[in-house]
N, C-alpha and C positions, 0 to 999 in steps of 0.2 A: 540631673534628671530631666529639666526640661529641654537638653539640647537630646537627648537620647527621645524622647518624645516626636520632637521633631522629628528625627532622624526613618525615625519606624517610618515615615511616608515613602519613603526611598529605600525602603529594604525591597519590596515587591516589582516596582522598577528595576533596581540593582540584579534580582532574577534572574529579570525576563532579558535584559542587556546578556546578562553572560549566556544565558541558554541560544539567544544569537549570535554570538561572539564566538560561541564553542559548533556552531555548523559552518559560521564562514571559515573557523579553523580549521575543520576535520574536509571540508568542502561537502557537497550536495548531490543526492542520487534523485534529481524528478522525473519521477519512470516516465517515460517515452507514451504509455498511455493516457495519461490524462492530457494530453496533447494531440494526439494523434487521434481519440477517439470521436470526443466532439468534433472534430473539424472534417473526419470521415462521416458521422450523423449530417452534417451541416448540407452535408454534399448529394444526401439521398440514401445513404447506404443503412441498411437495415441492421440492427441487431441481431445476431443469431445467423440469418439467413446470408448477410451481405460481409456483414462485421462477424469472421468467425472467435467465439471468448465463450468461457464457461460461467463468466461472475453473474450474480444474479442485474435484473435491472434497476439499478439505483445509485450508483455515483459516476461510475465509467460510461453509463450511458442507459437513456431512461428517465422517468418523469423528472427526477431527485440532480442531475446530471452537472457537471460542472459548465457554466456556457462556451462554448469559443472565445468569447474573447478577455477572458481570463484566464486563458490555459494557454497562452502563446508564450512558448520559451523563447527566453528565461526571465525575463524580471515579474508579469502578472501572476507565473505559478510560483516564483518563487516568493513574491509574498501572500500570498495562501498558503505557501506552506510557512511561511513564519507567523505571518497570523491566527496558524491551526494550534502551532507547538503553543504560543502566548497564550492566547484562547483556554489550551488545556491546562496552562500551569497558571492561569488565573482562577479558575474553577477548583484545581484540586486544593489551592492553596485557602482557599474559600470554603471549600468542607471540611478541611482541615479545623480550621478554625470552629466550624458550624460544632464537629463532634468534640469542640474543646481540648484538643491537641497540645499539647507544650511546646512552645517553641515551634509554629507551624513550619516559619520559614527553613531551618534548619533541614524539614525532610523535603522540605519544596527542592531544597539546594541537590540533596543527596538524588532525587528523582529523576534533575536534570543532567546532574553529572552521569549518573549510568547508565540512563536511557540514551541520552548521547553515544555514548562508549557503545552500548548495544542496539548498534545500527540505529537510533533514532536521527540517523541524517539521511536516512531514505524514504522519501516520499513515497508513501504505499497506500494500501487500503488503510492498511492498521492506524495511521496517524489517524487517518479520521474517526476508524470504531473507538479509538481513545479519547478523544474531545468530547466524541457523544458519551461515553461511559463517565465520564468528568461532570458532564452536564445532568445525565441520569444522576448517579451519587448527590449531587446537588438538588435535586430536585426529589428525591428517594422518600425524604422524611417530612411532605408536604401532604394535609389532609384538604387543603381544595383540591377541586373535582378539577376545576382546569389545569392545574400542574400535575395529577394524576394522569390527566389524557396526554397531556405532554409527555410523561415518563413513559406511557405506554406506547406512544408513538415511536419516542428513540427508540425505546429496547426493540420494538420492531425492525429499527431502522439498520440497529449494532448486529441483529441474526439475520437481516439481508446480505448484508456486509461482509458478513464471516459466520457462517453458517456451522459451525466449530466451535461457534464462543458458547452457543444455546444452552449446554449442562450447567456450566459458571454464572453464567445470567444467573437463571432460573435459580441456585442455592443464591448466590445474591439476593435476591427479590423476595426471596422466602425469609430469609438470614436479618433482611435490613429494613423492607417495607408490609412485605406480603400482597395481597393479589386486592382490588378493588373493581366497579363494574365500569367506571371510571375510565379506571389501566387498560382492562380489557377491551374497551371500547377503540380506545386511541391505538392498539397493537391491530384491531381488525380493520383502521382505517390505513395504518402505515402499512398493511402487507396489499390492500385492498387496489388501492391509486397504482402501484407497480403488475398488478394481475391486470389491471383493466388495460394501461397502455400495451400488453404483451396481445389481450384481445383486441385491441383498436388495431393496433397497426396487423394482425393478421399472421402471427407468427409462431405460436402456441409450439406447432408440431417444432418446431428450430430450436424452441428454448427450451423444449422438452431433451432435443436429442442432444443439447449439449450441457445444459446447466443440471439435469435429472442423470440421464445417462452415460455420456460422456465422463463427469464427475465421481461416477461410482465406477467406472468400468475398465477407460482408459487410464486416465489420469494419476489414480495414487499405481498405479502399476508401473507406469512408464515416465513419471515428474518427481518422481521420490527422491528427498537425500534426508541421508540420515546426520544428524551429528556428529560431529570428532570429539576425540576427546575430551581434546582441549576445552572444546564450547561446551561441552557437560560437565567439563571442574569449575569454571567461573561458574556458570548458571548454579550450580550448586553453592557454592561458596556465599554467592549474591544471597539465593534463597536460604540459608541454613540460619540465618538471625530470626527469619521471622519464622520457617517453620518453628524453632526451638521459642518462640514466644507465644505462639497460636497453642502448642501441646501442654507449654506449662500455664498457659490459662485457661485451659480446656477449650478452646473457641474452634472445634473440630465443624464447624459448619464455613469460617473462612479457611480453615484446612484444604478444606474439601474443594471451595471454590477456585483458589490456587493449583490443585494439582488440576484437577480441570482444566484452566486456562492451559496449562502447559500442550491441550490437545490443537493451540492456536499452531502450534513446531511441526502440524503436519499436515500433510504427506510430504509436505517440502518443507526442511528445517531453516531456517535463518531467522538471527535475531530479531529485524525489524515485526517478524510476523508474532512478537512476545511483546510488542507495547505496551497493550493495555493490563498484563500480567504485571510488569513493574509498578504503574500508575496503582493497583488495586493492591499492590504486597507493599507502598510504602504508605497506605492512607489504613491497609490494618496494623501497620507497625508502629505508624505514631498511634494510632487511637490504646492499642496493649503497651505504650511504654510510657512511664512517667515522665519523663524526661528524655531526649537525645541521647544515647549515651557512648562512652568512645567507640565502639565499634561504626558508627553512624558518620561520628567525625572521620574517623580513620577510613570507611569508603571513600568518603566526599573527597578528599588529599588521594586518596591513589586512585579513584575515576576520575579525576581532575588530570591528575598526572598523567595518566593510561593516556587521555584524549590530547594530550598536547603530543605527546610523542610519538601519539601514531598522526598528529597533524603535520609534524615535522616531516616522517620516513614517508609518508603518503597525500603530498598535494594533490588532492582530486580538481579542486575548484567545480566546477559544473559538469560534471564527469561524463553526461550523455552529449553536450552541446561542445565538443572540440572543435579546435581550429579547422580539423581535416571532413569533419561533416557540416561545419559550412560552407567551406571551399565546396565541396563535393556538389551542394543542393546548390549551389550559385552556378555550378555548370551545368548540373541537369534542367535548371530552369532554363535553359537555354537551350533547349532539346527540342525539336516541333512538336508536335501534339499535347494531350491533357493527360495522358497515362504512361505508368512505368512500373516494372516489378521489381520489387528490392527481394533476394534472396540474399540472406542475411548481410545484407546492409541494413544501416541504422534507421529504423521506422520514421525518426523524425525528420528525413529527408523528403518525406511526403507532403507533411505541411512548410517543411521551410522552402521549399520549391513552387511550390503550388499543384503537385502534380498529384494524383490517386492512382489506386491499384486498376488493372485492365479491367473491365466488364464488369465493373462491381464486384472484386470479389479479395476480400484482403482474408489472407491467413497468415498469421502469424510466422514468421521463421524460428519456428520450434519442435525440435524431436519428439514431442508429445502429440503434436497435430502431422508431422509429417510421417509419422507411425498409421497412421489411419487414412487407408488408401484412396477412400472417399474425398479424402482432403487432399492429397494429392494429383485427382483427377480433377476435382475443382479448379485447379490452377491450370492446370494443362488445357481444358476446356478456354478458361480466360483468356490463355498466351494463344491458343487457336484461334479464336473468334476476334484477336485486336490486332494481334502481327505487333504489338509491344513492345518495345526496348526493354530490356533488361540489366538489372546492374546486380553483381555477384561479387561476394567478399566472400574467397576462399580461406579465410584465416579468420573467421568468425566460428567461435566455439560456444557451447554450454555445455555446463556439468563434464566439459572434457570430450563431448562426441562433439566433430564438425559438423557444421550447418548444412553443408555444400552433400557431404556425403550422405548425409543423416537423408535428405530430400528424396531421395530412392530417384523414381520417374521422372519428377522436376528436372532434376538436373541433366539427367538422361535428353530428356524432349529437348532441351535449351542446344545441348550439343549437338544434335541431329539437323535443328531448322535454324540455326544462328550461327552469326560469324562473327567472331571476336573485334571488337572496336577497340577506341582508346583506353587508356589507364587513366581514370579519373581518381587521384591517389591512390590507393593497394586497391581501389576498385576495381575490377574489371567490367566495364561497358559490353554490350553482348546488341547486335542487332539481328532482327531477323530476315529470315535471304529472301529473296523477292521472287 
């Protein structure tokens, strides 16, 4: 008994080791944005107006903002993202415990394993709205006024974040703590500091046309994917223990906040954007079960196994930072001037080079933004006004439509006022004729 004693000190270690152990295996997705964005802020370029993005402002860029020099691929993002994942599976494991859990660790285990498995090795928004949701939960069942303001700050923080999560919150909050003047206060300071930087820097009308309009208009019309089958018989399977736990314990208000989350899958579906849905459907399934029970085990062994085997058939390792784009950004640095246009090449050629978009004006190479003609004249404007290099990856796809093609006018202009240069790998170099 007392070496088992002992031992419990190292079960929570023991976790946090394999939930690191199972990303260097599966390897790592650190989107290209949280690199590319600070280090285009750093440079002058505005949100909204300069930096074209639909997110609200607050992690990608904005008061709340990750710094540059922590976002330099790969080792300072890559440990904030492992510090995020830790971070959250210390906190869940911890309200675990708070709501007197059985055997906390056991569903800590099971959390990690399928979160894993379901894309939790791609650094997205979602890692983070999960940590904060971690940290809310933790702080849910606190009757000081200063952990109340806190709680209403994140939750602020988590519907900046993902503007999608707001029905599930809200039965949350209703469901576990209810409303204080407290909460209230700290939600009108976290929405408050992001409104004012949007008036300081002078940009309202931008962040209107794209984080208001753009989001309602364009966006789920022309960014949409639906699930496959496939990924709705797991998603099911995963959910079908605890819904069948939540109806036979009547607990239809975590019901409720469950199917909700599930509206995180849209307009664009992938697993990683269902994080904080696993985190929230394993902390009601320990709190409705007495115990662990085999079904719990028997996840944990075949998400366990799922993620080795697909770490075997699919070594990513640092999946955006390949041999071939830093080759690539080591010759473009080597280019004369301070600007370049990447049509779909890899964004992080901009910071690994030192170079930025022509005339301040980055848009994304996306068929959701090259859909909107206004943003295609945008760019053409920039490649007029700089006489620019260009670099073009005609084998760069999304969702199955080319990038190259998708550009409409883009690529039109570039062929008319450009003459082909070197191959800088499958790149094609493009310079403009004099």
């Amino acid at each position: 008994m007392k070496i088992l004693a002992k031992l419990k000190y190292f079960f929570l270690p023991s976790a946090l080791i394999l939930h690191i152990a199972l990303i260097f295996a599966r390897g790592y997705f650190l989107s290209a944005e949280f690199t590319l964005y600070p280090y285009l802020v750093g440079r002058g370029f505005l949100p909204y107006r300069d930096l074209v993005d639909q997110h609200f402002p607050t992690l990608l860029f904005g008061p709340f903002s990750l710094p540059a020099i922590l976002t330099t691929n790969p080792w300072p993002l890559l440990g904030i993202f492992l510090i995020t994942l830790c971070l959250t599976d210390i906190f869940l494991y911890t309200t675990l415990i708070r709501f007197k859990v059985k055997q906390p660790l056991v569903w800590l285990v099971l959390f990690i394993t399928s979160s894993v498995y379901f894309s939790g090795y791609i650094l997205w928004i979602e890692t983070f709205v999960t940590l904060l949701i971690s940290v809310w939960l933790f702080l849910s069942f606190s009757k000081n006024n200063l952990r109340r303001f806190a709680s209403g700050f994140l939750l602020s923080q988590i519907i900046l974040l993902r503007p999608t999560i707001a029905p599930a919150m809200l039965i949350l909050l209703l469901s576990l703590s209810g409303f204080s003047w407290a909460l209230i206060f700290g939600g009108v300071v976290g929405v408050a500091i992001p409104a004012l930087f949007i008036f300081k820097q002078g940009i309202f009308a931008d962040f209107y046309r794209m984080a208001i309009q753009f989001n309602q208009q364009a966006y789920p019309q022309e960014a949409s994917i639906f699930p496959a089958k496939r990924q709705i018989l797991m998603l099911l399977v995963w959910l079908a223990p605890a819904f069948f736990s939540m109806v036979k314990n009547k607990k239809y208000w975590y019901l409720a906040a469950i199917i909700f989350m599930l509206l995180l899958g849209l307009p664009r579906f992938g697993y990683e954007h269902l994080q904080p849905l696993f985190l929230v459907t394993i902390l009601f399934l320990g709190m409705l079960s007495k115990k662990p029970g085999i079904i719990a085990y028997a996840f944990i062994f075949i998400f366990f196994c799922l993620n080795i085997i697909s770490a075997i058939r699919h070594p990513y390792g640092n999946f955006f930072l390949s041999t071939e784009v830093q080759k690539a950004a080591l010759k473009i640095k080597e280019i004369p001037g301070q600007t370049i246009y990447l049509l779909g090449a890899p964004d992080l050629i901009y910071p690994l080079s030192g170079k930025i978009p022509p005339y301040y004006t980055y848009v994304p190479s996306l068929p959701w933004y090259f859909g909107q003609k206004d943003f295609q004249d945008k760019i053409i404007t920039s490649l007029e006004n700089s006489k620019s290099p260009v670099l073009v990856s005609s084998e760069a796809q999304i969702d199955g439509k080319n990038i190259v093609t998708s550009s409409g006018n883009v690529f039109e202009y570039i062929k008319m006022n450009y003459t082909k240069g070197e191959m800088i790998g499958s790149f094609q170099l493009y310079l403009p004729n004099l």
